[in-house]
Residue frames relative to the residue before (quaternion, step in Angstrom):
aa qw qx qy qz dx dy dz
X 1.0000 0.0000 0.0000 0.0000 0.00 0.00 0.00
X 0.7096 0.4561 -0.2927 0.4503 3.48 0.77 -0.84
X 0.5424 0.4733 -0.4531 0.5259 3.66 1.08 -0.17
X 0.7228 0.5394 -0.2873 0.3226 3.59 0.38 -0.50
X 0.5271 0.6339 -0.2814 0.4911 3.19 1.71 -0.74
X 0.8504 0.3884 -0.1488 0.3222 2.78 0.71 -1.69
X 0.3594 0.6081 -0.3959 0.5868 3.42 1.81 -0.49
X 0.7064 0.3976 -0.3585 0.4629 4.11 -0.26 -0.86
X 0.7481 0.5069 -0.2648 0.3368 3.63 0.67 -1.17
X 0.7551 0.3853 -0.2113 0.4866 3.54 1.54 -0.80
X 0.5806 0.5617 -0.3019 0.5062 3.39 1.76 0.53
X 0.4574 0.7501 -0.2995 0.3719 2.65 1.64 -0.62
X 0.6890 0.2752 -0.1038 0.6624 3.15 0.91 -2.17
X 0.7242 0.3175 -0.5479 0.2731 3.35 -0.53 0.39
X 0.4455 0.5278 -0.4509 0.5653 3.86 1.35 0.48
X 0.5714 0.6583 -0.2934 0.3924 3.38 0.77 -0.51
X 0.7085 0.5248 -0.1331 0.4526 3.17 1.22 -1.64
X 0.7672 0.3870 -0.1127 0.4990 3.04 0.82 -1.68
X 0.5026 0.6101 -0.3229 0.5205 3.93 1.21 -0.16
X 0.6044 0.6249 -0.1134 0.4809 3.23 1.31 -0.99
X 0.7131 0.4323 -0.0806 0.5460 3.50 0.68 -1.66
X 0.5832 0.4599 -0.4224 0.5196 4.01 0.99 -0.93
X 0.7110 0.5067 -0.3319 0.3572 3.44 0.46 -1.09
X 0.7802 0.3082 -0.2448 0.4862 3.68 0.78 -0.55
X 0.7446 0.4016 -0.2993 0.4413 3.98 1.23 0.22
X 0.6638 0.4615 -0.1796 0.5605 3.48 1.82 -0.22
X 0.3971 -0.8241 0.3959 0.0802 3.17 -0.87 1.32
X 0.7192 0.3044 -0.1334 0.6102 3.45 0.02 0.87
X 0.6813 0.3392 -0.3358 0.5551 3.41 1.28 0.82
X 0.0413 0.7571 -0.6478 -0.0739 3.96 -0.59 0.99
X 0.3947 -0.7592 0.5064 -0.1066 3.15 -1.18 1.06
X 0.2033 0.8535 -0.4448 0.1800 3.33 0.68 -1.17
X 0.8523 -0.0456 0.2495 0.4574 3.38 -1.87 -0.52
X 0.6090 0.5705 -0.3074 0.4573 3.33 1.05 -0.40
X 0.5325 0.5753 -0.4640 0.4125 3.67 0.76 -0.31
X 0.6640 0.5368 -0.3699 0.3661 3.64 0.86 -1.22
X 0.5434 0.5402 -0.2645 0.5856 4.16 1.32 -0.47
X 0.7088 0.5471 -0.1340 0.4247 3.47 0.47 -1.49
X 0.6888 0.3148 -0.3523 0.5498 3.50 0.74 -0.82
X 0.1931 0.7475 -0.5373 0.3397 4.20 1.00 -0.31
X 0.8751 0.2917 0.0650 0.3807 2.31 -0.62 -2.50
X 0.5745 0.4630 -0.4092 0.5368 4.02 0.99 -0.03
X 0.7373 0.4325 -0.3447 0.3880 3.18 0.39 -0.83
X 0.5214 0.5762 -0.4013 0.4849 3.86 1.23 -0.85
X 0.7348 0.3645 -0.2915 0.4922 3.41 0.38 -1.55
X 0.5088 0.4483 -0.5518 0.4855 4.60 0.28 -0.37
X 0.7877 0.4753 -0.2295 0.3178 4.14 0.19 -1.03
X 0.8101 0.1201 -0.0230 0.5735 3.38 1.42 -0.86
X 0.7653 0.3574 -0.3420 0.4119 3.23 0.24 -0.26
X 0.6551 0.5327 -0.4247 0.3266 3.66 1.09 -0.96
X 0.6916 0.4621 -0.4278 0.3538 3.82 0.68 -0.56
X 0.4307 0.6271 -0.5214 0.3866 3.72 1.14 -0.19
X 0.7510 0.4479 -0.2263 0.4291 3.04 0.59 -1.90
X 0.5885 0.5271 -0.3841 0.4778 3.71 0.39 -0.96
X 0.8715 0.2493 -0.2716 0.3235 3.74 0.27 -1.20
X 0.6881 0.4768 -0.3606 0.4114 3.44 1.47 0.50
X 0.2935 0.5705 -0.5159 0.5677 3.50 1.77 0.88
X 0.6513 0.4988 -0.4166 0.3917 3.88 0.47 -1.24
X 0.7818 0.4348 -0.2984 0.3328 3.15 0.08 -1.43
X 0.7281 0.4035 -0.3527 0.4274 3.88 1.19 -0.72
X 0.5813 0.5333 -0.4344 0.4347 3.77 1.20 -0.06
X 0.7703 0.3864 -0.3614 0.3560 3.12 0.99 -0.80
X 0.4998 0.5758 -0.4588 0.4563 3.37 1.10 0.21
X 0.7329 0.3583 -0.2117 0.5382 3.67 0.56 -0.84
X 0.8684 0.1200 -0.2481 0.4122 3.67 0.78 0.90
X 0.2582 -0.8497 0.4237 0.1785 3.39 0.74 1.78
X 0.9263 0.1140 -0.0240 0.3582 3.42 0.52 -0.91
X 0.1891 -0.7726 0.6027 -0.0641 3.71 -0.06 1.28
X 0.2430 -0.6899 0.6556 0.1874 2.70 -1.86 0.29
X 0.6633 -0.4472 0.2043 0.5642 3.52 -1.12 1.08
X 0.6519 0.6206 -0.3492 0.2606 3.99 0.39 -1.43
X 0.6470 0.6695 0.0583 0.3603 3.11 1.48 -1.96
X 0.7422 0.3498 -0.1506 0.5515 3.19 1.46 -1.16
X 0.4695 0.6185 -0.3795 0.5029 3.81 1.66 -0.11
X 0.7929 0.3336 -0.2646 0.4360 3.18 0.59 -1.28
X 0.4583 0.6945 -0.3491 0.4310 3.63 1.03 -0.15
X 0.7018 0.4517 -0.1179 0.5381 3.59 1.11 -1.55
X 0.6953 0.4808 -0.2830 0.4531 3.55 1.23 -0.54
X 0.7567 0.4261 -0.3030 0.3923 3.20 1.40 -0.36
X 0.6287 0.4841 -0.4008 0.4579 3.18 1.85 0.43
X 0.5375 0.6280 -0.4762 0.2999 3.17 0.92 0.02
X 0.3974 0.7549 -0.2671 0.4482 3.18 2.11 -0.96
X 0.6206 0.5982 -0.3753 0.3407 3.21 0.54 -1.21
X 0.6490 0.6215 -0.0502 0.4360 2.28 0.31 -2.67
X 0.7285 0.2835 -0.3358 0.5255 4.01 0.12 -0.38
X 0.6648 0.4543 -0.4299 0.4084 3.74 0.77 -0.42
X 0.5711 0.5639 -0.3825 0.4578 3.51 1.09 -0.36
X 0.6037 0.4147 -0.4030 0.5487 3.40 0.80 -0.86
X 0.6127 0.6452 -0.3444 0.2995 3.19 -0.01 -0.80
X 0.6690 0.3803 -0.1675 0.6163 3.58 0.44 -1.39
X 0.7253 0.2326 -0.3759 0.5279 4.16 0.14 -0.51
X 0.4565 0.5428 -0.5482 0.4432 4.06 0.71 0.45
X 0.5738 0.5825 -0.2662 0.5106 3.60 1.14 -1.31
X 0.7606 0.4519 -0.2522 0.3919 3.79 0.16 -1.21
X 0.8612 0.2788 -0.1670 0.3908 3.00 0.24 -1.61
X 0.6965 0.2961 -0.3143 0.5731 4.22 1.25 -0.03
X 0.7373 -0.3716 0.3490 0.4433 3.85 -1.63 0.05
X 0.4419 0.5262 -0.6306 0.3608 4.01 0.33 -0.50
X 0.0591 -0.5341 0.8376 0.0988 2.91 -1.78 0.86
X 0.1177 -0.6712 0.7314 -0.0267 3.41 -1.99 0.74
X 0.0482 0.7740 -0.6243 -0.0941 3.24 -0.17 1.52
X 0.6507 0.6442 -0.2603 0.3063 3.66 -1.35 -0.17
X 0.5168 -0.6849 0.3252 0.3976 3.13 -0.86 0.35
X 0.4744 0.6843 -0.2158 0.5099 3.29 1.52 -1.32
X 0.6507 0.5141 -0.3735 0.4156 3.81 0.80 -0.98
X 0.6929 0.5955 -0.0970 0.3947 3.47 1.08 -1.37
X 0.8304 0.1414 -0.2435 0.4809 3.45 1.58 -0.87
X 0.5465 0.5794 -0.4736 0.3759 3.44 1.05 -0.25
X 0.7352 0.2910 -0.4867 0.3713 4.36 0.10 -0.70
X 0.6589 0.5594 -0.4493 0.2259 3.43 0.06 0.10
X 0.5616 0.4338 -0.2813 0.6460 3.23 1.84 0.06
X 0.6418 0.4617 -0.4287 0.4372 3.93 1.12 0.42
X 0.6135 0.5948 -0.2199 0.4706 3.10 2.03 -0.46
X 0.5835 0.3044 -0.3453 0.6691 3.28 1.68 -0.33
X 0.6719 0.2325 -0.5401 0.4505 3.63 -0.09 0.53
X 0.4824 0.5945 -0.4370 0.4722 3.80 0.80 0.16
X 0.8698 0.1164 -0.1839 0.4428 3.72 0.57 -0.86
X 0.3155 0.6153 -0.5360 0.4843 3.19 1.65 0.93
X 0.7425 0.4623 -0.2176 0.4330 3.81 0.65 -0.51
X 0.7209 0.4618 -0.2289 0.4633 2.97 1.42 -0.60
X 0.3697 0.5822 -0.4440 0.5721 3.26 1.94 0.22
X 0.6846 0.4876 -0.3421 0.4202 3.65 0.17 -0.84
X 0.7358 0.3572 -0.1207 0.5626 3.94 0.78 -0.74
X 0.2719 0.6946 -0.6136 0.2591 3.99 1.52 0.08
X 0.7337 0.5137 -0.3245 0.3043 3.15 -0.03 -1.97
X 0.6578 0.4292 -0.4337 0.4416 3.62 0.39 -1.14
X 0.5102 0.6480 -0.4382 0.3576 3.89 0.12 -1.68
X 0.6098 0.6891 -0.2212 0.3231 3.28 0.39 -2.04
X 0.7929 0.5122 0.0393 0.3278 3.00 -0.02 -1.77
X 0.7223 0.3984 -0.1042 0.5556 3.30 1.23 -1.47
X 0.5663 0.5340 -0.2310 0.5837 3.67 1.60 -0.73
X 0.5605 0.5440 -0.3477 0.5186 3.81 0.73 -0.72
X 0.5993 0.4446 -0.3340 0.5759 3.81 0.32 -1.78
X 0.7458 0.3844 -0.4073 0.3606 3.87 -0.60 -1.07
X 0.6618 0.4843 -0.4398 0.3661 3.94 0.74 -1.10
X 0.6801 0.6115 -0.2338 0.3300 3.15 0.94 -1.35
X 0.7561 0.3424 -0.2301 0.5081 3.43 0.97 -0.74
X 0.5458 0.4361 -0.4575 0.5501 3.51 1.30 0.35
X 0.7039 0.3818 -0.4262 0.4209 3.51 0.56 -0.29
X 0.6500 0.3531 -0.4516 0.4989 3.75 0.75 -0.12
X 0.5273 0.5337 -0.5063 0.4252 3.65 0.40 0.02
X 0.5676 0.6623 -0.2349 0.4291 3.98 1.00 -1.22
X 0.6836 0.6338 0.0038 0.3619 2.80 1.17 -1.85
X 0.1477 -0.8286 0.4234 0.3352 3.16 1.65 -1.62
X 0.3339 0.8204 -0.3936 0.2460 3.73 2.12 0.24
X 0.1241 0.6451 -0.6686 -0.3485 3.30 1.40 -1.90
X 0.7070 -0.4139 0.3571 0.4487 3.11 -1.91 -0.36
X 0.3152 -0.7020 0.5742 0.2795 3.25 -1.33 0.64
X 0.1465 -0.6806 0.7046 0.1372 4.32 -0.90 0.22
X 0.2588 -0.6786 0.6873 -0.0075 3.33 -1.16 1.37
X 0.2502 -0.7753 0.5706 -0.1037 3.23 -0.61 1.47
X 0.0667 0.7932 -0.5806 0.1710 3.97 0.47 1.49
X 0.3814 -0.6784 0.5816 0.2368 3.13 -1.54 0.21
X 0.7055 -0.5341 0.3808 0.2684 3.50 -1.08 -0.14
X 0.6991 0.1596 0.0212 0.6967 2.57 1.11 -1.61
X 0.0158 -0.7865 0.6165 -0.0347 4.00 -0.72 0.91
X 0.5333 -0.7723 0.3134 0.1445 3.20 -0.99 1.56
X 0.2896 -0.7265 0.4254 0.4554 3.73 0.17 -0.35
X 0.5712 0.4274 -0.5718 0.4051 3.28 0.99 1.08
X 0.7842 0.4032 -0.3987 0.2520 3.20 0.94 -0.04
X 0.3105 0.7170 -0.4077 0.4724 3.01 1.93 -0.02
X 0.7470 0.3447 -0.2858 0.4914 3.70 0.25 -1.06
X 0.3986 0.5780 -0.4584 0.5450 3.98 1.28 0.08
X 0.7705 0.4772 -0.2739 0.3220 3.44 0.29 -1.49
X 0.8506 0.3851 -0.1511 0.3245 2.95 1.06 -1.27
X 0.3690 0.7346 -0.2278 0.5219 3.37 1.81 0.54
X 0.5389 0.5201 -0.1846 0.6364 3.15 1.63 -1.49
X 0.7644 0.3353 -0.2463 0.4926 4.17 0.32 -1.13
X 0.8734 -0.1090 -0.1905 0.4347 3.80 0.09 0.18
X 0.7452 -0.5877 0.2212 0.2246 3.39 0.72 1.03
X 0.6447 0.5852 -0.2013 0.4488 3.20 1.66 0.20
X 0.4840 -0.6776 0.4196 0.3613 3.81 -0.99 1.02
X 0.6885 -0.4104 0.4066 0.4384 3.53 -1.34 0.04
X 0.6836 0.3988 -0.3209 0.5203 3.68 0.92 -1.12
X 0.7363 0.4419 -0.4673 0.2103 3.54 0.59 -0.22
X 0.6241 0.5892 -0.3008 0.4158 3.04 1.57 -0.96
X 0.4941 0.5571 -0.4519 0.4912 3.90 1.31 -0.32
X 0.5965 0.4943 -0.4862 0.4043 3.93 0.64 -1.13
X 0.6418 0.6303 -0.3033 0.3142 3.18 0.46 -1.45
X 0.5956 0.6635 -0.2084 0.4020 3.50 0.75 -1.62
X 0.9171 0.2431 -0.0720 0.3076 2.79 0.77 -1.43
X 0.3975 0.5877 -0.4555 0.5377 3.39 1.96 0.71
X 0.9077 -0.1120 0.0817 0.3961 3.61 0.24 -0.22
């Protein structure tokens, strides 16, 4: 669950950004206050709907073209992903306030959004990572844990080891040895 959160949360703001930027460099698209809705419904449709759509273009191209060439199949995959982003696109348009008039409105963000979440592939891992640290330290804050720091030695006696391990399942040295030694 927390990978999912945090996956939605670091797409989230980076739809935000890039929902943001179409709206202030593309003509014939207003955005506004609307990006904070808009990236929602982008971000739902980047998590769930694009791999449907993405993996039922594959399966009909690659049926309807046994044999490509390395050059042939790129440009083939670029124009579905195209797709696939114009769809998203156009239900981004319907279902939140962006309006996109024009024709130019209709083809140019879906090709800033694939070069938008072509970059943001390259920077997932980080996003990730930095989103994780924030859940985590809201959920121990929530929690009332703060952060906990485990404070080991190097070198650990075998009295305190057998301390330690007494403390984790509740058992004596002689019992856990009986045990040990039944099976």
């Amino acid at each position: 669950m927390k990978n999912g959160i945090v996956r939605f949360a670091a797409l989230y703001v980076f739809n935000v950004a890039a929902l943001l930027l179409i709206g202030l460099l593309l003509p014939g698209v207003s955005v506004g206050l609307n990006a904070l809705w808009a990236s929602v419904v982008l971000t739902l449709a980047a998590l769930f709907v694009k791999p449907l759509l993405a993996g039922a273009f594959r399966t009909s191209a690659a049926k309807s073209a046994a044999e490509r060439t390395k050059t042939g199949e790129k440009v083939v995959q670029y124009v579905l992903v195209y797709l696939v982003e114009l769809i998203i696109w156009v239900l981004t348009v319907w279902l939140s306030g962006v309006r996109a008039s024009g024709f130019w409105a209709f083809v140019l963000p879906p090709l800033a959004l694939l070069f938008g979440w072509m970059i943001y592939d390259q920077i997932d891992d980080r996003l990730r990572a930095k989103a994780g640290e924030i859940y985590d330290s809201v959920q121990a804050r929530v929690k009332g844990g703060g952060t906990k720091t485990a404070l080991t030695s190097t070198t650990e006696s075998p009295e305190s080891r057998a301390a330690r391990d007494e403390l984790s399942d509740g058992l004596t040295p002689e019992q856990r040895r009986m045990l040990d030694e039944l099976g």
